[in-house]
DRENDO-1510 file (C-alpha; in Angstrom, 1 decimal, always signed):
<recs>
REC; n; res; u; v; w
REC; 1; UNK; -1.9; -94.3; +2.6 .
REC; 2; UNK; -5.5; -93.6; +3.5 .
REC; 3; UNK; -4.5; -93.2; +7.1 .
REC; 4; UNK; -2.0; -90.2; +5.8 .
REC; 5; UNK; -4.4; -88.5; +3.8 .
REC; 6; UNK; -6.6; -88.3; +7.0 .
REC; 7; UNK; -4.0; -87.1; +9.2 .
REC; 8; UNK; -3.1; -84.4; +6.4 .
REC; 9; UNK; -7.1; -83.4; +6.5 .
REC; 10; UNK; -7.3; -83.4; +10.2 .
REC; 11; UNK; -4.1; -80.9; +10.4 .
REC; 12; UNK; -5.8; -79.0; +7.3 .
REC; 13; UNK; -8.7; -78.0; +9.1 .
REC; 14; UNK; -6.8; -77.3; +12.4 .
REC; 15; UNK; -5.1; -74.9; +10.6 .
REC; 16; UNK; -8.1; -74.1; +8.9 .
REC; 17; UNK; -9.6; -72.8; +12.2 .
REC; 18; UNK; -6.6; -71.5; +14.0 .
REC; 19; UNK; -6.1; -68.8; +10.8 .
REC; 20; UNK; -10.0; -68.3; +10.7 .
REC; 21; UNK; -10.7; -67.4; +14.1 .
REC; 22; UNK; -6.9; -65.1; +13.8 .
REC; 23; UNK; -9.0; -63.5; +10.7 .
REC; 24; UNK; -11.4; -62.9; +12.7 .
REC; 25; UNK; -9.6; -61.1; +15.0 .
REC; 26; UNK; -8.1; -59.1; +12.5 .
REC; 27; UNK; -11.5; -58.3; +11.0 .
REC; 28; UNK; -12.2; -56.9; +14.3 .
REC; 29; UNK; -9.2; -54.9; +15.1 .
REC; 30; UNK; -9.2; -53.5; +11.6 .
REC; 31; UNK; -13.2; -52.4; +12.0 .
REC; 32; UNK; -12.8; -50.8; +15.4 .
REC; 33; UNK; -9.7; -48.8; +13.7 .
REC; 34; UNK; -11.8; -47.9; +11.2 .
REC; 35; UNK; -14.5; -46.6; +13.4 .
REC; 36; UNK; -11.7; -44.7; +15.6 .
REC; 37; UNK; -10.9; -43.0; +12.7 .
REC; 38; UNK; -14.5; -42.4; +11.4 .
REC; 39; UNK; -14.7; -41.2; +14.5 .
REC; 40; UNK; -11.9; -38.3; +14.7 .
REC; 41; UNK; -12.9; -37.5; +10.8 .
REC; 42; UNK; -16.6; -36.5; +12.1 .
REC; 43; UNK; -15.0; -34.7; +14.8 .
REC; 44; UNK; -12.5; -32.9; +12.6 .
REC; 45; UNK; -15.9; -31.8; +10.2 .
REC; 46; UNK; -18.1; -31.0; +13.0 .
REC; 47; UNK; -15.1; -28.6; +13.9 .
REC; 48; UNK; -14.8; -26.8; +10.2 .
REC; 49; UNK; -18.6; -26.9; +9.8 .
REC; 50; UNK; -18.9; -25.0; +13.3 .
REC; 51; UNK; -16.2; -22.5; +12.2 .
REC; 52; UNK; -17.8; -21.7; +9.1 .
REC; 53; UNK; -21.0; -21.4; +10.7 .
REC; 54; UNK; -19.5; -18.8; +13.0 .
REC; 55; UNK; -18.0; -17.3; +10.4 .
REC; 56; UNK; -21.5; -16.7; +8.2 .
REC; 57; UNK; -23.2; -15.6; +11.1 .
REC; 58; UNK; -20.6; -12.9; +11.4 .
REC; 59; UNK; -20.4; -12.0; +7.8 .
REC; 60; UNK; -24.6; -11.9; +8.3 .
REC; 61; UNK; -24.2; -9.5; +11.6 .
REC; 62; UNK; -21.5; -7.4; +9.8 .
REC; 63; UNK; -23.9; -7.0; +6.8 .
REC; 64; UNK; -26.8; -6.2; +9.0 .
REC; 65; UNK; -25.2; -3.6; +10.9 .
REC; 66; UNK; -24.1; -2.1; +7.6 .
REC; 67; UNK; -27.7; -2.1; +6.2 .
REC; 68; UNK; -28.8; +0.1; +9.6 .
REC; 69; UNK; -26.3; +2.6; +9.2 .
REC; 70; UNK; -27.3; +2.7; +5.3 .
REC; 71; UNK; -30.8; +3.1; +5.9 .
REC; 72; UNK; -30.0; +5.6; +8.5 .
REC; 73; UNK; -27.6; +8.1; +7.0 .
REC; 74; UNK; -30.1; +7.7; +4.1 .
REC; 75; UNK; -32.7; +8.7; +6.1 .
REC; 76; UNK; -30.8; +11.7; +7.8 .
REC; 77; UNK; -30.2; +12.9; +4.3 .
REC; 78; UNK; -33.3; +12.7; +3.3 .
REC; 79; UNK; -34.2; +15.0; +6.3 .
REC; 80; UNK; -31.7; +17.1; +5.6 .
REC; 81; UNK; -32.4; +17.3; +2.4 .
REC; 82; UNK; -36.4; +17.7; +2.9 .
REC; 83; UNK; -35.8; +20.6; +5.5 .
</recs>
Protein backbone atom coordinates (compact mmCIF):
# COMPACT_ATOMS: atom_id res chain seq x y z
CA UNK A 1 0.00 0.00 0.00
CA UNK A 2 2.76 2.35 0.96
CA UNK A 3 4.64 1.39 -2.23
CA UNK A 4 1.36 2.65 -4.25
CA UNK A 5 1.00 5.79 -2.54
CA UNK A 6 4.74 6.51 -3.69
CA UNK A 7 4.27 5.55 -7.09
CA UNK A 8 1.02 7.85 -7.22
CA UNK A 9 3.44 10.85 -5.69
CA UNK A 10 6.21 10.09 -8.04
CA UNK A 11 3.67 10.32 -11.18
CA UNK A 12 2.02 13.48 -9.27
CA UNK A 13 5.02 15.45 -9.45
CA UNK A 14 5.93 14.29 -13.00
CA UNK A 15 2.96 15.63 -14.02
CA UNK A 16 3.51 18.32 -11.76
CA UNK A 17 6.54 19.48 -13.82
CA UNK A 18 5.54 18.54 -17.30
CA UNK A 19 2.19 21.05 -16.88
CA UNK A 20 4.54 23.60 -15.05
CA UNK A 21 7.21 24.02 -17.44
CA UNK A 22 4.00 23.79 -20.48
CA UNK A 23 2.71 27.00 -18.14
CA UNK A 24 5.57 28.32 -18.59
CA UNK A 25 5.61 28.28 -21.98
CA UNK A 26 2.37 29.59 -22.18
CA UNK A 27 3.28 32.48 -19.83
CA UNK A 28 5.74 33.26 -22.40
CA UNK A 29 3.89 33.01 -25.61
CA UNK A 30 1.03 34.99 -24.00
CA UNK A 31 3.62 37.95 -22.74
CA UNK A 32 5.40 38.24 -26.06
CA UNK A 33 1.66 38.56 -27.67
CA UNK A 34 1.00 40.97 -25.36
CA UNK A 35 4.00 43.04 -26.15
CA UNK A 36 3.31 42.54 -30.03
CA UNK A 37 0.32 44.08 -29.51
CA UNK A 38 1.50 46.87 -27.06
CA UNK A 39 3.63 47.22 -29.66
CA UNK A 40 1.21 48.03 -32.79
CA UNK A 41 -1.12 50.11 -30.15
CA UNK A 42 1.94 52.63 -29.54
CA UNK A 43 2.36 52.59 -33.17
CA UNK A 44 -1.23 53.17 -33.98
CA UNK A 45 -1.05 56.45 -31.19
CA UNK A 46 2.20 57.69 -32.31
CA UNK A 47 0.34 57.74 -35.80
CA UNK A 48 -2.99 59.85 -34.42
CA UNK A 49 -0.80 61.94 -32.21
CA UNK A 50 1.40 62.89 -35.38
CA UNK A 51 -1.73 63.63 -37.42
CA UNK A 52 -3.11 65.84 -34.90
CA UNK A 53 0.05 67.53 -34.41
CA UNK A 54 0.10 68.27 -38.17
CA UNK A 55 -3.18 69.23 -38.03
CA UNK A 56 -2.58 72.10 -35.03
CA UNK A 57 0.33 73.31 -36.66
CA UNK A 58 -1.82 74.02 -39.74
CA UNK A 59 -4.74 75.38 -37.92
CA UNK A 60 -1.68 77.71 -36.07
CA UNK A 61 -0.23 78.68 -39.72
CA UNK A 62 -3.73 79.30 -41.13
CA UNK A 63 -4.41 81.59 -38.06
CA UNK A 64 -1.23 83.34 -38.45
CA UNK A 65 -1.50 84.17 -41.97
CA UNK A 66 -4.99 85.47 -41.16
CA UNK A 67 -3.64 87.78 -38.28
CA UNK A 68 -1.00 89.39 -41.22
CA UNK A 69 -3.54 90.11 -43.53
CA UNK A 70 -5.72 91.62 -40.54
CA UNK A 71 -3.15 93.70 -39.33
CA UNK A 72 -2.41 94.72 -42.82
CA UNK A 73 -5.66 95.73 -44.32
CA UNK A 74 -6.00 97.41 -40.91
CA UNK A 75 -3.11 99.23 -41.45
CA UNK A 76 -3.89 100.26 -45.13
CA UNK A 77 -7.08 101.60 -43.77
CA UNK A 78 -5.76 103.37 -41.47
CA UNK A 79 -3.59 105.07 -44.11
CA UNK A 80 -6.24 105.50 -46.13
CA UNK A 81 -8.19 106.82 -43.75
CA UNK A 82 -5.33 109.25 -42.20
CA UNK A 83 -4.49 110.69 -45.78
Amino acid sequence: MDEDLQAIKKRLETKIREQSHELKEFSRERAEQTVREMRSEIGRLDFRVSGLERFLWNRLFVFLAGAIFGLTVAVIGITLVTL
